[in-house]
C-alpha positions, -999 to 999 in steps of 0.1 A, spaced: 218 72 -300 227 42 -321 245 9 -314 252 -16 -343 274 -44 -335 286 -28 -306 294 8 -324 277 33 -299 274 65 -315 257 98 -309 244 127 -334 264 151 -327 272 187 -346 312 175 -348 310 154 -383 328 155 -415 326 138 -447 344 128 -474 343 104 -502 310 84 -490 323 83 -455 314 103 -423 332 110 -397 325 115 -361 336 111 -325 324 84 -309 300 85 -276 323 73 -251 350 104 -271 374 81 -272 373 67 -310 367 78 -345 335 63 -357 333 61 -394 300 48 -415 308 42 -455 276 52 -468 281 31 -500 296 -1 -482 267 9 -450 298 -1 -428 306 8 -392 346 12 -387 364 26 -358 396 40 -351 410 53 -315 424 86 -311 458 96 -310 475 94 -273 482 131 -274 445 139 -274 433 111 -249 460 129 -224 449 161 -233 423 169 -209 387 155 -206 362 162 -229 343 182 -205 372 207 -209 383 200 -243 363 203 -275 365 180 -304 353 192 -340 359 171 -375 366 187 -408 383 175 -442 415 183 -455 430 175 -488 399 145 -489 416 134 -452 398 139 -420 406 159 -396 401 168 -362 402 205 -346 409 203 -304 401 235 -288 396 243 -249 363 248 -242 368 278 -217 369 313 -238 389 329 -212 416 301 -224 445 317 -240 457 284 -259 451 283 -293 439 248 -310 456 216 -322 445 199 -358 454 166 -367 450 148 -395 439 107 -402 464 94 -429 449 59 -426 416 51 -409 418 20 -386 457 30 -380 460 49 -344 497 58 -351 483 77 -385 475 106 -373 498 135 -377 497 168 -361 495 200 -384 522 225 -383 520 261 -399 495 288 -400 456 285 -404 429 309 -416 406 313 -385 375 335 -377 381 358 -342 353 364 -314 349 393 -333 338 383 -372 372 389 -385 397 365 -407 426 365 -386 463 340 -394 470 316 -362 501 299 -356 485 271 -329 525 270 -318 534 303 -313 500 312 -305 510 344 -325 476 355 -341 480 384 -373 447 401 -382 444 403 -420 417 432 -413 393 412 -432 359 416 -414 327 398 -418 292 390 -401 303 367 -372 301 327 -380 305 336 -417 337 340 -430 349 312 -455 385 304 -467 379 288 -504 407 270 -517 412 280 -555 430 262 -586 438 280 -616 422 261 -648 427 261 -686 393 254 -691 369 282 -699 335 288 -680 318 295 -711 335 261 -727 328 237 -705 290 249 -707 290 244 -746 302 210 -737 
């Protein structure tokens, strides 16, 4: 545990980062803690009200990832007999509580079972694209289409 200018942070598997900056919840699970790795800056932002009144974090998991070069947060229960799916929400502006944004539409996740399955955290509807893998090993890649040439760009 580390507390720099009254930061308190914990290591913790939950992190993310993006552009020089990582991401993770802070040790009282109340805040984003940020550190700019280029800047060696501390920043924190609190989470949104919807989370804070979602549940303790004894119940409630917290995971970050990165979106479009925006963090994110994943909040899932913690109990696997849970039937609710998860929440996502995004962090349009760090420092800015009233940034975040909850996701809406349909999200590549990996079932209890190793397969890639399409979850609609409202409806809870999951679709099972019959896609199996080893479990804790599938990937979604996202993929742009260039006009650039492998073998060019290597000659370059």
């Amino acid at each position: 545990m580390v507390d720099n200018d009254g930061v308190t942070c914990s290591s913790t598997p939950s992190s993310a980062c993006a552009n020089g900056v990582c991401f993770w919840c802070g040790f009282n699970d109340e805040k984003v803690v940020a550190f700019d790795v280029s800047d060696e800056v501390f920043q924190t932002t609190p989470l949104p009200d919807a989370i804070s009144l979602a549940g303790n974090r004894f119940e409630y998991g917290r995971t970050f990832t990165v979106l479009n070069e925006l963090v994110a947060m994943i909040v899932f229960p913690k109990n696997e007999e849970e039937k609710t799916c998860f929440d996502i929400w995004v962090l349009f502006e760090f420092g800015v509580k009233e940034s975040w944004t909850r996701l809406n539409g349909e999200l590549f996740v990996e079932n209890r079972e190793g397969q890639l399955v399409l979850c609609d955290p409202f409806t809870l509807r999951l679709r099972n694209l019959h896609v199996d893998g080893v479990k804790g090993s599938l990937q979604v890649l996202y993929y742009t289409q260039s006009s650039v040439s492998i073998e060019e760009s290597n000659n370059s």
